[in-house]
N, C-alpha and C positions, 0 to 999 in steps of 0.2 A: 594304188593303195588297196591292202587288202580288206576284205570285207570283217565286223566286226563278230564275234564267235558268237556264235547261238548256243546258249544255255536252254532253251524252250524243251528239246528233244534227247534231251544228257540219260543216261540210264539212269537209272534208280542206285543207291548208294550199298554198295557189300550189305548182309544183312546184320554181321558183326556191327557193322560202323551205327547202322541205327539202331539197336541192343544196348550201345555203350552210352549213346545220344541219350536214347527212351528212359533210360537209367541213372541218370545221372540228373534229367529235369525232371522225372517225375518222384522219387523214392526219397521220401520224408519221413519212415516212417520204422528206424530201425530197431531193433530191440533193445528193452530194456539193460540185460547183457553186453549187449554192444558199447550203450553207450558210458556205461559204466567203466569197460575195459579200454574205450576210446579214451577215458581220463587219467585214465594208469596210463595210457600210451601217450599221449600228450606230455605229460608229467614226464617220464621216463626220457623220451626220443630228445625234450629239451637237454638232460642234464645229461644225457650222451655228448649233446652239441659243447656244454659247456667244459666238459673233461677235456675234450679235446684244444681247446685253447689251451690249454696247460703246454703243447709240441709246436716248438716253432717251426717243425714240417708240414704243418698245417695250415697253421697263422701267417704265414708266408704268402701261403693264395689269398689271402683275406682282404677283399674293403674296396675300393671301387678300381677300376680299369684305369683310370688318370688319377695318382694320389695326389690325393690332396682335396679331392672334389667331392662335392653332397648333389644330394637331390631335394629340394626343397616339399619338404613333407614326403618325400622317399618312405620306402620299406625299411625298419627297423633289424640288424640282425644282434641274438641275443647275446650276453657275454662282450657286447664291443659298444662302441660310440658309431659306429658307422650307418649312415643313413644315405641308402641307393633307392638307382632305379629298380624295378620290381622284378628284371631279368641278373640283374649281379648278384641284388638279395638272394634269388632262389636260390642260385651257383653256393654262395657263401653261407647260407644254410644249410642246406644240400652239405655240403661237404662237412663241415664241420659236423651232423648229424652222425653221417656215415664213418667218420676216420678212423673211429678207434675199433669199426666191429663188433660195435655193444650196441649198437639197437636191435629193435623186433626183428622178427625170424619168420619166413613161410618155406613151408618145403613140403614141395610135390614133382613131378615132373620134372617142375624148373621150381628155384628155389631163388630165394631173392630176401630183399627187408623192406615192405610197405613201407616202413613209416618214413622212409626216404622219401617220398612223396610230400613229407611238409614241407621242406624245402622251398615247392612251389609255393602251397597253401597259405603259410603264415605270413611270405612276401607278399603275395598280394591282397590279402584282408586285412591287413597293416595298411599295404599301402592305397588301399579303394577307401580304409573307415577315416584315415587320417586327410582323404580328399573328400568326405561328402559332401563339403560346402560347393564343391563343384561339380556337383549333379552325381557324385559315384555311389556307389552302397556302402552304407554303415554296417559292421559288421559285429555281432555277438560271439562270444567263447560256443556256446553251445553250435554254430554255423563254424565254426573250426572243429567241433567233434564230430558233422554231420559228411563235413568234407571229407576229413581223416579214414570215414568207414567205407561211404564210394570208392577212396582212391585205394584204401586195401583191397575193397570188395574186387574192381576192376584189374590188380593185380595180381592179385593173390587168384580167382575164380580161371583168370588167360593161363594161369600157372599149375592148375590139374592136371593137366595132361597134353599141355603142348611143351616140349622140353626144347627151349632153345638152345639150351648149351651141346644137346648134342651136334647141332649144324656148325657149331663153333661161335655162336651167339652169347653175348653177356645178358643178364636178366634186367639190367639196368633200363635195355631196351621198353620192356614191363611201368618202371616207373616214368617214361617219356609219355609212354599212353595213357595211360593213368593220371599223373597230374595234369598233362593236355588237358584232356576230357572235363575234369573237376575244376583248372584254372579256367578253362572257358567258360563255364556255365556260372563259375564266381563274379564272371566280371560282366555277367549279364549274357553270354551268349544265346544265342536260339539254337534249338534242335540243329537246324542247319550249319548254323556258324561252329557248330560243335563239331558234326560231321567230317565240312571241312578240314577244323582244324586235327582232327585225329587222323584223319585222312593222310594229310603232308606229316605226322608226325610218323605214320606206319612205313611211309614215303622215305625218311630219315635212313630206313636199314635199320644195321643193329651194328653197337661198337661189339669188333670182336674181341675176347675171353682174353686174348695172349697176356695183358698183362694182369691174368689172375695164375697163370700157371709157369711152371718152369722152364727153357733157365729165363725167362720175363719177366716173373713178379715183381710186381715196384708198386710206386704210391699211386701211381692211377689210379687203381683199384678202389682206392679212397676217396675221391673227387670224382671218380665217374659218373655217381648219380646226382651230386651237385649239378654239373654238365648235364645230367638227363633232364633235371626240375629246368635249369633256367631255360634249356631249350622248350619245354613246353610251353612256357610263362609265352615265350619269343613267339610259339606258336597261337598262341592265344590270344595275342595282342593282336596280332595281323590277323585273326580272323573278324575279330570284334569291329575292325576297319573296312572288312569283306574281301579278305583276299580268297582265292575262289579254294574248292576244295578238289578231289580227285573220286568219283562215286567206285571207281573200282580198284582203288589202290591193293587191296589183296590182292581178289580174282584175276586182275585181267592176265588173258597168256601172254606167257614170256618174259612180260612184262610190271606182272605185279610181284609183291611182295613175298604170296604162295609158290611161284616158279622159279623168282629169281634166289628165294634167302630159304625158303622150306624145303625144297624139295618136291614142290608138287603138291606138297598135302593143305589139307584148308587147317585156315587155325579154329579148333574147336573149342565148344562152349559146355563142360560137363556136368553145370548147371545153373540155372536161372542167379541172376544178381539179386543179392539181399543184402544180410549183414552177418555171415557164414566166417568171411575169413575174420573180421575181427573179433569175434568171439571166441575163435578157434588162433588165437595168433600167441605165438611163443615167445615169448619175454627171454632175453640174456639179461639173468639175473646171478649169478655167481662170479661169471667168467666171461671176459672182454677176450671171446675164446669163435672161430668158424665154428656157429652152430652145430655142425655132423658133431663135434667135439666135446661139446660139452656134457655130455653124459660120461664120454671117458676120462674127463679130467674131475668129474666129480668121485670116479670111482678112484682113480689114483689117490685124490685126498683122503678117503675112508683107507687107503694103504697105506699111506704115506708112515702113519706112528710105527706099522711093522718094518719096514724096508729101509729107514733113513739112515742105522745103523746097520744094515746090510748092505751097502748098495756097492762095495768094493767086493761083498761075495756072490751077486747077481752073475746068472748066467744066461739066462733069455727071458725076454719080457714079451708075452704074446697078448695081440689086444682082438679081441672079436667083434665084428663089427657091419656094416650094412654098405650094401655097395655104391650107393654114392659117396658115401664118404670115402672109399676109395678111389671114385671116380675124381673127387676134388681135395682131398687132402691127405692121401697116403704120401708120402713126398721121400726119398732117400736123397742122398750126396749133400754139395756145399748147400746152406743158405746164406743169402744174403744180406737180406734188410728187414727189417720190423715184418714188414707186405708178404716175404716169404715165409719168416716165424709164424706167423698168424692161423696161416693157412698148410701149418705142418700138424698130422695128427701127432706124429712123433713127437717132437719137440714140445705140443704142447701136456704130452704125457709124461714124457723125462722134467717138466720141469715140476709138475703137480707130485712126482714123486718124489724129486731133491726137496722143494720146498714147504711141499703142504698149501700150494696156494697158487693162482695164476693171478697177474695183476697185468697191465698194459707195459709198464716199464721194464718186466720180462724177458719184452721182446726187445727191448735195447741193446746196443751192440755188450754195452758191461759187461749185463748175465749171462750174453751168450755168449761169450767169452770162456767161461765156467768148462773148465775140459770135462767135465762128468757129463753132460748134456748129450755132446757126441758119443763117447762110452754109449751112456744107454740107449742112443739110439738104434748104433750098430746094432744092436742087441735084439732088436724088437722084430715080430713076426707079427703082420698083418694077415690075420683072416678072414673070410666072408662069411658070415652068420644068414642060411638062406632063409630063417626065417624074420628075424632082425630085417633081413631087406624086403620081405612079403609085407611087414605089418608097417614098415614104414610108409608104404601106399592106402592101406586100408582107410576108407573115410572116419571108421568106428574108432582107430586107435591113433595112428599118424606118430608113432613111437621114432624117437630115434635114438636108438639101443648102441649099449656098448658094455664090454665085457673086458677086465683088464685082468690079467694070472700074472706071477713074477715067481720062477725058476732060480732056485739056488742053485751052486757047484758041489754042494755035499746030498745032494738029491730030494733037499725039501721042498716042498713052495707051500706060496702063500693061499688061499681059497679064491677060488675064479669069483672076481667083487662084478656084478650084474650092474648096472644102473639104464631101466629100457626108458624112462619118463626125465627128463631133464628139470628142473623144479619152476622151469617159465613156462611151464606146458600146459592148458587148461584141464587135466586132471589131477594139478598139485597146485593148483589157482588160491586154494584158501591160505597153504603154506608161503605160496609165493608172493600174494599182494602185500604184508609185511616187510619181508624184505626187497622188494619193488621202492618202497617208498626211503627203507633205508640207503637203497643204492642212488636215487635221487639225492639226498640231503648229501652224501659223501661225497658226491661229483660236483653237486652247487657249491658246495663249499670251497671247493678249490677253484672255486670264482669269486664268490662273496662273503661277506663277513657272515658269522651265522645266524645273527639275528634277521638279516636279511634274507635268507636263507628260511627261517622261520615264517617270514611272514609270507614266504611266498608257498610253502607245504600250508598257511591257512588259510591260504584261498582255494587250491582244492578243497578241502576238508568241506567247507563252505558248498555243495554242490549245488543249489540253487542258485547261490548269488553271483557264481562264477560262471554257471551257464549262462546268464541275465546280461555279465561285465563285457563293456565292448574291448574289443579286440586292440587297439588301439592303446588302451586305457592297461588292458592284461602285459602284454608289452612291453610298457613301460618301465613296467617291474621287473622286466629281466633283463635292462642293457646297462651297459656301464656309461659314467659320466668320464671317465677318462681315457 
């Protein structure tokens, strides 16, 4: 029989791992800014989740593993009747957050949407306040706004400057760690149990990219970070129990995560955890559009009233633009499914010119159907604007620019329409938290009646008493009875 493992003389843990640890049990204390934008994000991330029941490509992943089955005082998920364990909930949050490509936005390096980390979040402070007769923590809204900012902070800050997508890594990877990290410390974890459990979640690898690019793209892409949240949750739970952790799951040679998935390189930290990314975090406010995009499909809409009655005299449509966006959404040939349209810069600019507008049902096979669509695609010349792609890194600006021109056959065109600031961008914040809240009420609605719908924009509004309301109680308000 062999002897049993001595933990007494184990290295010390990556220094990342206790960074994420020391940060996550001790920082209480984020900015005013923050937590403000944490409630527009909250607000928002839910009524992304509730659009999306509207697709029953969606609603199809939805509700527990064995239909038909509850969990008694389970995690609530919003927009449905279904009460799960705290690892289905995430999954079912998670996805429903993510499906339509309308939540929050970060882009640096590696580009991703924090707020797919509620997923995790809101399953399990559901399901710990709705168990505190049984020794769990009761949880307040304002400890759902506190969580929301580590879990950006942890994502959004690993996403400066370490780019996974170039090793062929999806960023979703980003939100495993992240709500790991913040689900463990929710459910009481210790520095340690935290370590741990970020540890085997760094362990995980990373799902790769293929089903975000061609000829692959499909609804994965959708559900991924559902998958990311409930595997965290999964990993949180089993630390809390003491499953052990791994101290050098980055570094170690060969073997660690740095050798086997980086390349060698360490992941870097290009600066201290605060509450940076969510005050700095980009709202998809106009357009259920891939981020890089939306600045050109705003500028297509200020075209749109010149062009709609020209568009059989078009003769090239040239878009200027920043090089990740062409790294992830220049796209030519057939498209396939909504998953492909989505992440077309093209498609989503032939359609802001036919229409005047981009909506999620766009991407439906109907409109795209529409022979004009291909027409202008053909048409289109993608360019790289080098300075467009300089200032898209810049910490000062973080612009993500696009320029759209459209070329007659009788040798006119139109004026080269700029748009470098997208209107969810914290320098068009005062413009944008207005229609933030409009875009909330429009999406609840295609859940619930509108008075319902009402009462639930008065409980933000209320920001004291909302911070105060337990989690449990907040919740309530948002599921359905049938």
């Amino acid at each position: 029989m062999s002897a049993p493992i001595s933990l007494a003389n184990r290295p010390l843990f990556d220094p990342l791992l206790q960074q994420i640890a020391d940060y996550v049990c001790a920082f209480n204390s984020p900015s005013e800014e923050a937590l403000n934008t944490a409630r527009y994000c909250l607000m928002d991330t839910l009524g992304c989740g509730l659009l999306a029941l509207k697709y029953p490509a969606c609603t199809k992943l939805l509700g527990p593993v064995v239909p038909g089955t509850t969990v008694p005082n389970g995690a609530r998920v919003p927009g449905t009747n279904y009460v799960l364990d705290p690892v289905t909930a995430a999954f079912n949050i998670g996805t429903l957050v993510r499906w339509l490509d309308f939540n929050d936005t970060w882009l640096a390096a590696e580009w991703g949407h924090p707020s797919d980390n509620l997923g995790a979040i809101l399953a399990v402070v559901d399901y710990s306040t709705r168990n505190a007769e049984c020794g769990m923590r009761s949880f307040t809204v304002r400890d759902i706004l506190l969580a929301m900012i580590k879990a950006h902070e942890i994502q959004g800050i690993l996403a400066l400057e370490n780019s996974f997508n170039r090793v062929g890594l999806d960023h979703v990877l980003l939100v495993r760690i992240a709500s790991t990290a913040v689900a463990t410390q929710l459910l009481g974890g210790t520095r340690e149990q935290i370590m741990n459990a970020v540890s085997n979640a760094w362990l995980d690898g990373g799902a790769l990219r293929t089903y975000r690019h061609a000829p692959n793209t499909g609804s994965r892409k959708s559900w991924a970070a559902g998958d990311a949240t409930a595997r965290a949750v999964q990993h949180a739970l089993m630390a809390i129990k003491g499953e052990m952790g791994y101290p050098s799951a980055l570094s170690a040679p060969k073997w660690g995560f740095n050798d086997v998935l980086f390349k060698g390189q360490p992941i870097k930290l290009a600066r201290a955890f605060g509450s940076y990314v969510m005050e700095n975090v980009l709202f998809k406010i106009s357009f259920p559009a891939e981020f890089h995009a939306q600045t050109a499909v705003e500028a297509t809409i200020k075209l749109h009233p010149l062009v709609r009655n020209r568009l059989d005299q078009t003769e090239r449509v040239e878009i200027h633009t920043h090089e990740s966006a062409i790294r992830i959404i220049d796209k030519t040939g057939p498209l396939h499914n909504p998953a492909d349209r989505d992440h077309c810069l093209q498609y989503m600019t032939a359609i802001g010119l036919i229409f005047g507008a981009l909506t999620a049902d766009h991407y439906e096979d109907a409109t795209a159907a529409d022979p004009r669509i291909d027409v202008l695609r053909d048409m289109m010349v993608v360019h790289e604007d080098k300075r467009y792609s300089r200032e898209y890194l810049e910490a000062d600006k973080r612009s993500i620019a696009n320029a759209v021109q459209i070329f007659f056959r009788d040798g006119s065109a139109t004026e080269k329409v700029e748009v470098e600031y997208p209107v969810g961008h914290r320098r068009r914040r005062a413009e944008g938290t207005p229609l933030l809240v409009k875009k909330f009420q429009a999406n609840a609605e295609t859940c619930f009646p509108p008075e319902r719908v009402g009462k639930i924009l008065a409980l933000f509004e209320d920001v004291k008493g909302l911070d105060k309301m337990a989690t449990d109680e907040f919740v309530e308000n948002l599921v359905s009875e049938n």
